[in-house]
N, CA, C and O of each residue as an XYZ file, in Angstrom:
632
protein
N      75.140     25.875    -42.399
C      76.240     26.271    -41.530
C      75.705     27.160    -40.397
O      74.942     28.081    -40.689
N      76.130     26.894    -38.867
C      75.944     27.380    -38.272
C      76.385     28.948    -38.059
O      77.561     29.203    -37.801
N      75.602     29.779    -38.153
C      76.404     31.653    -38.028
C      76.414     32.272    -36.570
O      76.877     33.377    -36.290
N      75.864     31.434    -35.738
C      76.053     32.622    -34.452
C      74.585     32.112    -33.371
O      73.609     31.593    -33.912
N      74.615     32.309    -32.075
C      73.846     31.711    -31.002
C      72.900     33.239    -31.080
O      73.243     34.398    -30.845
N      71.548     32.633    -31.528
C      70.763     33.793    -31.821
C      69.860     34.168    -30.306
O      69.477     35.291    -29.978
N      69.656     32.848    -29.510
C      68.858     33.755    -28.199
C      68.819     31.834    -27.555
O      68.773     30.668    -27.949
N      68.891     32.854    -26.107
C      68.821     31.878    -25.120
C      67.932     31.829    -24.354
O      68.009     32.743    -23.534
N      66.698     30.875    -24.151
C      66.065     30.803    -23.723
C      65.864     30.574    -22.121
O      66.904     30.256    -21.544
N      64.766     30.677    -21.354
C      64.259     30.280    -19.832
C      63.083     30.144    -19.564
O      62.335     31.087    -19.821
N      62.567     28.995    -18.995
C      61.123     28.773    -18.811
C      60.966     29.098    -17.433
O      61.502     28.499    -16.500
N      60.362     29.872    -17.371
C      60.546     30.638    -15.827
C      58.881     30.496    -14.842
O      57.798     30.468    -15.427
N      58.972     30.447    -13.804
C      57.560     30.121    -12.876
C      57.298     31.900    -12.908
O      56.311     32.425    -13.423
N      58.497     32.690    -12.191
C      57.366     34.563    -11.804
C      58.080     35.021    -13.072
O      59.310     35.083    -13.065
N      57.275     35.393    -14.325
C      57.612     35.872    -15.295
C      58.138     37.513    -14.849
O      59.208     37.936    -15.287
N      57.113     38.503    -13.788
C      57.391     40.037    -13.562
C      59.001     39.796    -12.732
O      59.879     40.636    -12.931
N      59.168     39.050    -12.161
C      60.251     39.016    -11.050
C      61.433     38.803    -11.764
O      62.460     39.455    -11.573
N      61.257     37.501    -12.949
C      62.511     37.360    -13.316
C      62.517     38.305    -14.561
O      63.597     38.082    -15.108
N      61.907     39.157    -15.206
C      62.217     40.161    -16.014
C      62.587     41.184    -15.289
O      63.340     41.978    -15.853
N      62.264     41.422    -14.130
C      62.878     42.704    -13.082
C      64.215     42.294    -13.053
O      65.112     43.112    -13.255
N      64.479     40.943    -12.790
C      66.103     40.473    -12.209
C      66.834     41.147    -13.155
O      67.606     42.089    -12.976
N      66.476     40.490    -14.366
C      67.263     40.870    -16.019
C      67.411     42.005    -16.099
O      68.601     42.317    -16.131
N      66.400     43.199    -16.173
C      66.204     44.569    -16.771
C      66.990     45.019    -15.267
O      68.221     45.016    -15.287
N      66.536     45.267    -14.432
C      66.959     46.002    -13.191
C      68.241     46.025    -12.635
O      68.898     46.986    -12.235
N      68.538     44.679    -12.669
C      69.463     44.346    -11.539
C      70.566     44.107    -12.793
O      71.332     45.054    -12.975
N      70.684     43.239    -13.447
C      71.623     43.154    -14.548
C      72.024     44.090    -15.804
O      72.985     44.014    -16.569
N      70.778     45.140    -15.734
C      70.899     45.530    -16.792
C      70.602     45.589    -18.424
O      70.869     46.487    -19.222
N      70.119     44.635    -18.578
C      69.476     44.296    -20.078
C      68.488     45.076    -20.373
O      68.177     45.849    -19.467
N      67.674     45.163    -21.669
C      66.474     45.855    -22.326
C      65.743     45.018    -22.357
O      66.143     43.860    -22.476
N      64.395     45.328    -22.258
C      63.315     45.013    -22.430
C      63.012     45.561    -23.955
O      63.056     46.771    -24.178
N      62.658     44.473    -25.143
C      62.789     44.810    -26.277
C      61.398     44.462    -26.936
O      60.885     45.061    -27.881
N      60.952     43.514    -26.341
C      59.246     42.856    -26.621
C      58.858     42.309    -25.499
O      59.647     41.736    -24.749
N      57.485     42.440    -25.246
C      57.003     41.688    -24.941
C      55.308     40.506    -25.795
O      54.253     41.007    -26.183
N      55.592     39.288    -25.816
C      54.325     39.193    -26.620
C      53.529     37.424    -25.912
O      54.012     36.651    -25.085
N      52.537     37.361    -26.486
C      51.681     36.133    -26.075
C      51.846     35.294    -27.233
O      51.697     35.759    -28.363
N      52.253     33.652    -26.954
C      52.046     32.628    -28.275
C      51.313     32.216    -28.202
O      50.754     32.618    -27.182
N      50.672     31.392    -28.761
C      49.919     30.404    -29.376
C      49.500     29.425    -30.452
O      49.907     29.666    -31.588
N      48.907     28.584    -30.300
C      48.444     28.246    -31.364
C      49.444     27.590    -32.392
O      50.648     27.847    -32.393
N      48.725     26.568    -33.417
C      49.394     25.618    -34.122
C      50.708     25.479    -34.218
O      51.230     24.366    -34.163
N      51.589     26.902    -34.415
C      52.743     26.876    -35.204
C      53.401     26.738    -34.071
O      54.149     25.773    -34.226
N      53.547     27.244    -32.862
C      54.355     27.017    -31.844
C      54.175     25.644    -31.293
O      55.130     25.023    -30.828
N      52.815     25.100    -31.343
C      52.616     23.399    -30.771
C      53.166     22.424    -31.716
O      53.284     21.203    -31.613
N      53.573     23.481    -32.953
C      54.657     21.896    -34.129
C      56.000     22.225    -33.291
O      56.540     21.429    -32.523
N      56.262     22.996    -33.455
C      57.729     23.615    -32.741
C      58.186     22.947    -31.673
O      59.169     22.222    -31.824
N      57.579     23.060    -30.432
C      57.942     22.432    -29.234
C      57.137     20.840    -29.118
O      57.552     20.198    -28.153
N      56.427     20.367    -29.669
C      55.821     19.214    -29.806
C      54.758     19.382    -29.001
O      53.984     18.498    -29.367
N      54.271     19.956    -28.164
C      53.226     20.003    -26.957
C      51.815     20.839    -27.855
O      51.729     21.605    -28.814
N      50.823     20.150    -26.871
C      49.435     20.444    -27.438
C      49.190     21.760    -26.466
O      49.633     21.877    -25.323
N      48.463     22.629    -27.110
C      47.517     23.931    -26.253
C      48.883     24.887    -25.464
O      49.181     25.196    -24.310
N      49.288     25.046    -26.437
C      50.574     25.633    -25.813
C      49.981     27.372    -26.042
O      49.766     27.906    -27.130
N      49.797     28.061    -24.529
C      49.495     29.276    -24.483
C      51.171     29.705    -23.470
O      51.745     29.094    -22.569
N      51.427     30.789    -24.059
C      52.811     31.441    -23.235
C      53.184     33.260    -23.506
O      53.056     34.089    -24.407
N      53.544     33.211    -22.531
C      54.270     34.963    -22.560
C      55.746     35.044    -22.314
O      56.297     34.383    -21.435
N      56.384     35.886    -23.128
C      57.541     35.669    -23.407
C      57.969     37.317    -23.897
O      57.535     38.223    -24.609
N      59.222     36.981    -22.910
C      59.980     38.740    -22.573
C      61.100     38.689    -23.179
O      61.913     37.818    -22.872
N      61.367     39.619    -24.166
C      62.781     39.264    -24.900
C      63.969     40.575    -24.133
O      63.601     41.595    -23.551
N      65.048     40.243    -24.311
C      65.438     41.086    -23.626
C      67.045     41.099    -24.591
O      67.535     40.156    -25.212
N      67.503     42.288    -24.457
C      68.833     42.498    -25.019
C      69.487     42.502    -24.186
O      69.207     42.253    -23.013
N      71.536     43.087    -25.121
C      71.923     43.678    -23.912
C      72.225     45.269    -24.606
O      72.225     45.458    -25.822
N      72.473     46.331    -23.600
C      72.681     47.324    -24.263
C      72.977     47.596    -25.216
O      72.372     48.313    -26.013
N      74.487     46.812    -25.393
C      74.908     46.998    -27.566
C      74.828     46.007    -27.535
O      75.348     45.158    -26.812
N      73.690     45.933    -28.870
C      72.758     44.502    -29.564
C      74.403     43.750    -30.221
O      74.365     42.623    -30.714
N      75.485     44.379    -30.153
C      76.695     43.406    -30.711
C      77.247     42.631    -29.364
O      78.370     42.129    -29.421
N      76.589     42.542    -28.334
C      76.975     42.314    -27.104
C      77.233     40.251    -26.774
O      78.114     39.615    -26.196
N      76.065     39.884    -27.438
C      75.541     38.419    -27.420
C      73.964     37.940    -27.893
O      73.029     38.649    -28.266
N      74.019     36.885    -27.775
C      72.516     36.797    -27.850
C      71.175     37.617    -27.167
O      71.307     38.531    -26.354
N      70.226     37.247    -27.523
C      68.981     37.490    -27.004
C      68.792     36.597    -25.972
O      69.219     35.442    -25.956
N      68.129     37.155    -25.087
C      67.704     36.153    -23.842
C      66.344     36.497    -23.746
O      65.855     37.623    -23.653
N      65.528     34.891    -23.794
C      63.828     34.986    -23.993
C      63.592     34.200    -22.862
O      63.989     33.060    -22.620
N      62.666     35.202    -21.982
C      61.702     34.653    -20.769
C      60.638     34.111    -20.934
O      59.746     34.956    -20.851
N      60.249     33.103    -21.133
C      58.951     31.947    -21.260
C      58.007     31.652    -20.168
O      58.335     30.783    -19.360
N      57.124     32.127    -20.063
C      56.357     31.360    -18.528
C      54.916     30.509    -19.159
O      54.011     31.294    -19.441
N      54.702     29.519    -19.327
C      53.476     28.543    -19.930
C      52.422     28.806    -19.731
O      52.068     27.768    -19.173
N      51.535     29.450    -19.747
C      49.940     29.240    -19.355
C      49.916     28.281    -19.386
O      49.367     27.777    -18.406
N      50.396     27.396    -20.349
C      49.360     26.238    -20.700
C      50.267     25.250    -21.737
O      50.277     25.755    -22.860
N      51.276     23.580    -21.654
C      50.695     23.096    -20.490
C      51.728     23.632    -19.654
O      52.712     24.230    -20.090
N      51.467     23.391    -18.341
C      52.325     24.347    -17.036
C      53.683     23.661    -17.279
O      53.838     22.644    -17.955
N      54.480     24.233    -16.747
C      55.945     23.766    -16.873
C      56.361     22.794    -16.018
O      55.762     22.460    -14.996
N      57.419     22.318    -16.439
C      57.661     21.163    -15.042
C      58.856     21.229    -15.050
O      59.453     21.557    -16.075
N      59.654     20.855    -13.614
C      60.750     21.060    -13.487
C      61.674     19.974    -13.238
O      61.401     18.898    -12.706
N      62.755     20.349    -13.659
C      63.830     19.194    -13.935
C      64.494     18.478    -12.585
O      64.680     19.139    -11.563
N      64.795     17.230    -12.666
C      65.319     16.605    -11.554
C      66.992     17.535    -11.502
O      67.736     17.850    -12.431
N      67.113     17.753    -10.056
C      68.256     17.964     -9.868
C      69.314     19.164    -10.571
O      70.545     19.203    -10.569
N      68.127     20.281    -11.271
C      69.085     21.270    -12.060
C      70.119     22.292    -11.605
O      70.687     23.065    -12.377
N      70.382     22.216     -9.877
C      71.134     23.403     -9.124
C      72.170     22.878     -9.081
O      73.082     23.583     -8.649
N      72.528     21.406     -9.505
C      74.077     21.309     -9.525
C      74.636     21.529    -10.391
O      74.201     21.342    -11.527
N      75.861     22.030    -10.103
C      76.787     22.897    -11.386
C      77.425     21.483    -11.816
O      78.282     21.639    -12.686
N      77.259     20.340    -11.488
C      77.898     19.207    -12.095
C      76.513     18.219    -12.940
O      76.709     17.018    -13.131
N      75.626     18.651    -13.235
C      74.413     17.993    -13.425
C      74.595     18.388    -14.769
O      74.960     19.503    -15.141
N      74.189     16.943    -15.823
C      74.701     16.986    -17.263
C      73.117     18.183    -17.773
O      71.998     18.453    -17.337
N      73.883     18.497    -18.763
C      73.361     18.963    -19.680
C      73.542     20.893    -19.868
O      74.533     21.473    -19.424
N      72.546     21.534    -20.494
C      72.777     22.880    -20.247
C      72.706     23.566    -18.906
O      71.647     23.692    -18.292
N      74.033     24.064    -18.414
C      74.234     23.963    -17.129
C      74.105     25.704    -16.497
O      73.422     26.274    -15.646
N      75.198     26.097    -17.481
C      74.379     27.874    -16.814
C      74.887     28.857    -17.938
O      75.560     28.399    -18.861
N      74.597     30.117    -17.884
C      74.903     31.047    -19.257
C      75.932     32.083    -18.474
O      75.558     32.618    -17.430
N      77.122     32.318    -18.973
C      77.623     33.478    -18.773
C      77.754     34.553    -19.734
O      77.581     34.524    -20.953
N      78.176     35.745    -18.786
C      77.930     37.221    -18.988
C      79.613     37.711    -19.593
O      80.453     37.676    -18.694
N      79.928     37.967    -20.412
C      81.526     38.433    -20.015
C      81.098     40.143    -19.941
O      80.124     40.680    -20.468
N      81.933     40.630    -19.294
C      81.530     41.822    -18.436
C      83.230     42.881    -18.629
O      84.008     42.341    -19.415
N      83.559     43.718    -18.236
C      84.142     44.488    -17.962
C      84.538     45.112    -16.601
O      83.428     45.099    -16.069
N      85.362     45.645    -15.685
C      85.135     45.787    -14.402
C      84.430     44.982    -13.693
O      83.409     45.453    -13.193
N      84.791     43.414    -13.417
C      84.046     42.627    -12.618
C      83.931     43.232    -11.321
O      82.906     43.824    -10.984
N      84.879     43.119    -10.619
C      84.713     43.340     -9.389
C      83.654     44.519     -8.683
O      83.069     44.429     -7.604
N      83.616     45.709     -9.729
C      82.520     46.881     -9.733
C      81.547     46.048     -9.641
O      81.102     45.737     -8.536
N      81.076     45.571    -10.735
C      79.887     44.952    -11.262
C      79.572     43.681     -9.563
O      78.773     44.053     -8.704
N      80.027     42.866     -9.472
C      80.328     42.223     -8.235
C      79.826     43.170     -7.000
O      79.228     42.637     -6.066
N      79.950     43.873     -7.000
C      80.205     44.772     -5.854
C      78.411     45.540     -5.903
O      77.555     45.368     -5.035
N      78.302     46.144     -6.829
C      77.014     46.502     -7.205
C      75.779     45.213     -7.570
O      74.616     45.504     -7.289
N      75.933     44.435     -7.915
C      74.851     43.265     -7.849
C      75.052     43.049     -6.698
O      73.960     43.181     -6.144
N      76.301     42.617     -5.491
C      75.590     42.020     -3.846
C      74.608     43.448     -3.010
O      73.705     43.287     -2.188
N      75.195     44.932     -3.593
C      74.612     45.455     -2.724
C      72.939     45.497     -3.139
O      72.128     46.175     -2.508
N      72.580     44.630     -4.339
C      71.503     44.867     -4.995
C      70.499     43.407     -3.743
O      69.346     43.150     -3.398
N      71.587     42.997     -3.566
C      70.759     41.485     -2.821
C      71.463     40.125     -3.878
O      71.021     39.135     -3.296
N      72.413     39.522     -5.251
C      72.884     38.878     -5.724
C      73.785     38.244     -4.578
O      74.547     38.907     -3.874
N      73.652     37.286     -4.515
C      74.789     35.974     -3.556
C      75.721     35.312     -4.314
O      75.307     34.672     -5.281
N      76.800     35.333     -4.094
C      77.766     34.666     -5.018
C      77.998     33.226     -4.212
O      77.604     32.825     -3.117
N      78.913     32.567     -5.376
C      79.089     30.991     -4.566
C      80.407     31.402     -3.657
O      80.554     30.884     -2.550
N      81.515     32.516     -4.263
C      82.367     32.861     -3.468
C      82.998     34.171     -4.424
O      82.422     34.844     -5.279
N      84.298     34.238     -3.960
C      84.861     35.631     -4.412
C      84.860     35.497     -5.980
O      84.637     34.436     -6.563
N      85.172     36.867     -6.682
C      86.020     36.186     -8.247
C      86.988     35.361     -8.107
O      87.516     35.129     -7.019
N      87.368     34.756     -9.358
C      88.597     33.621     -9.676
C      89.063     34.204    -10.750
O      88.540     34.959    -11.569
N      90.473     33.605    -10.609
C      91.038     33.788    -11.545
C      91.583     32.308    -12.236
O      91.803     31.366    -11.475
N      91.788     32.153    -13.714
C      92.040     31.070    -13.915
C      93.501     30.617    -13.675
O      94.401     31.446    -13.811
N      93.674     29.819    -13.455
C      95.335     29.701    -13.537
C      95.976     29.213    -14.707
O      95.911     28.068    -15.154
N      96.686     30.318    -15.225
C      97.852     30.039    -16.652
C      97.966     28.567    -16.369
O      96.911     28.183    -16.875
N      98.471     27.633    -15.958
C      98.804     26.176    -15.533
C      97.659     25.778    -16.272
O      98.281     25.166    -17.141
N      96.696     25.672    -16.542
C      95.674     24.996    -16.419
C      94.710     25.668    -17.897
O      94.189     25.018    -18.804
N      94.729     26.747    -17.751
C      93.994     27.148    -19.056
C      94.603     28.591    -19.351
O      94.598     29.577    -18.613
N      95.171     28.432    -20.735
C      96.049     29.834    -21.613
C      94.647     30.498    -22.630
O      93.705     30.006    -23.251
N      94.971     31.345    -22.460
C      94.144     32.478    -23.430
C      94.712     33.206    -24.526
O      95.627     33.978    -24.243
N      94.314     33.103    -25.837
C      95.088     34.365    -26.730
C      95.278     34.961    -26.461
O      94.398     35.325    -25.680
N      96.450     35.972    -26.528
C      96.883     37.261    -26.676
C      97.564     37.422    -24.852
O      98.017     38.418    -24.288
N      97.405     36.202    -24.413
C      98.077     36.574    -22.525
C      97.046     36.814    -22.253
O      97.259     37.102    -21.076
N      95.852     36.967    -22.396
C      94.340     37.130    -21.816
C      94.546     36.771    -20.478
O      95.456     35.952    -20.349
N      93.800     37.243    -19.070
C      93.672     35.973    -18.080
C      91.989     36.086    -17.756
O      91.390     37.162    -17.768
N      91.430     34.938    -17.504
C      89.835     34.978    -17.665
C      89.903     34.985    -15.649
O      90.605     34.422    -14.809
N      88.709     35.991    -15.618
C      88.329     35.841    -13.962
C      87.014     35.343    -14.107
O      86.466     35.156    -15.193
N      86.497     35.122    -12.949
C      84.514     35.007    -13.444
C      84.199     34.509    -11.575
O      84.953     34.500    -10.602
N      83.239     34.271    -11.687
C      82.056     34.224    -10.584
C      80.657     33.962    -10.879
O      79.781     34.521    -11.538
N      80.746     32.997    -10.217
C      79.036     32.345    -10.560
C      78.394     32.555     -9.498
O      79.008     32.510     -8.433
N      76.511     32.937     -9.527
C      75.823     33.065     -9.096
C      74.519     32.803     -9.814
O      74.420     32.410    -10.977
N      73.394     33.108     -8.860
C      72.314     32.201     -9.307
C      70.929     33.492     -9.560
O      70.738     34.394     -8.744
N      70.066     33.306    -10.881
C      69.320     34.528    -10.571
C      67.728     33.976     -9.571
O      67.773     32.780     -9.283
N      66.415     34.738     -9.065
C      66.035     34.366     -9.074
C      65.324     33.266     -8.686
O      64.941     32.953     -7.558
N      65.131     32.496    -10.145
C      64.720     31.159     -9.858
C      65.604     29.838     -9.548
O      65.190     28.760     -9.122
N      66.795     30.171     -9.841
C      67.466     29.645     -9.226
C      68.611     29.046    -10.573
O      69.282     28.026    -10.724
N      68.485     29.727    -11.010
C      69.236     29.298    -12.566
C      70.861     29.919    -12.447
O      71.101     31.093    -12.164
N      71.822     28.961    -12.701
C      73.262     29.495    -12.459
C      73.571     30.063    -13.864
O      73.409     29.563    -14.977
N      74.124     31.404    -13.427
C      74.339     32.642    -14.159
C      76.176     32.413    -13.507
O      76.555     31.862    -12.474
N      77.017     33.120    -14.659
C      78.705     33.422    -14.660
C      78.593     34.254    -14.854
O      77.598     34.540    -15.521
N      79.545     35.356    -14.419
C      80.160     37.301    -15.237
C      81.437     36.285    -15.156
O      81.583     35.342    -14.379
N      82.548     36.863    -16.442
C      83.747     36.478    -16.747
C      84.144     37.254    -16.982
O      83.200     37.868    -17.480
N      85.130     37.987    -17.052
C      86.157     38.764    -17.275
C      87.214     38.742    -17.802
O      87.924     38.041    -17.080
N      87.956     39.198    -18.914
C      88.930     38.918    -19.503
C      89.966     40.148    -19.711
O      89.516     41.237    -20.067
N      91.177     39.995    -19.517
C      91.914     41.239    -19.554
C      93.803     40.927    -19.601
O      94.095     39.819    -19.150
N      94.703     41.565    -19.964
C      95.540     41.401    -19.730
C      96.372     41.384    -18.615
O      96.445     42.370    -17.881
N      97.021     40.346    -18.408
C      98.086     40.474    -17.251
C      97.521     40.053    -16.347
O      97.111     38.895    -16.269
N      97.346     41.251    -15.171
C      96.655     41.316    -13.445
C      97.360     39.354    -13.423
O      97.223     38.660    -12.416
């Protein structure tokens, strides 16, 4: 039985840059850092000579969500996917944040240099209901390397 989404991974090209994005700009911990190798990780992912460094990162309260693990390959080099910047392109498409005070948070990531696709949203009751009268806001943006990141927001009423 499945118990819970233990960590989300990223195979990333500037390993220092996109752990700055995470720790700095977003906020997360830096909790390990370590080097793989060798047999047990090349059964795992199927690939031969697999050398990698990999940044684990929290979020402040470890009851927050998963772990998010930064991967960059020594070895073999990574390759990149056809077509992954469209938000309509199948498969795992982007990770969101649910957050508190979006619009703060919003406000403090653009003055950091973060680009949004546009303002927050709000969902419309019509279209999608939430327990308890919830209403979900959110805003997508991209970190980085170019990977689409959500903050969501959830709250009563507004």
């Amino acid at each position: 039985m499945l118990a819970a989404i233990d960590h989300v991974n990223l195979v990333v090209r500037d390993l220092p840059a996109m752990k700055a994005f995470y720790r700095d700009v977003l906020g997360l911990r830096v909790t390990k850092e370590v080097r793989i190798n060798g047999p047990w990780i090349e059964a795992v992912v199927g690939l031969p000579d697999v050398d990698a460094d990999v940044v684990y990162l929290e979020f402040p309260s470890t009851t927050a969500g998963p772990r998010i693990e930064l991967i960059a390959y020594r070895s073999p080099a990574a390759v990149p996917m056809p077509n992954p910047d469209r938000p309509n392109a199948m498969g795992l498409r982007h990770m969101a944040f649910r957050v508190d005070a979006i619009d703060a948070l919003v406000g403090r990531l653009g003055a950091a240099g973060v680009r949004f696709f546009g303002d927050v949203q709000q969902v419309p009751d019509a279209q999608v209901k939430y327990a308890g009268g919830l209403r979900k806001r959110l805003v997508y943006f991209r970190d980085p390397e170019d990977n689409l990141l959500e903050l969501c927001e959830y709250r009563a009423g507004a």
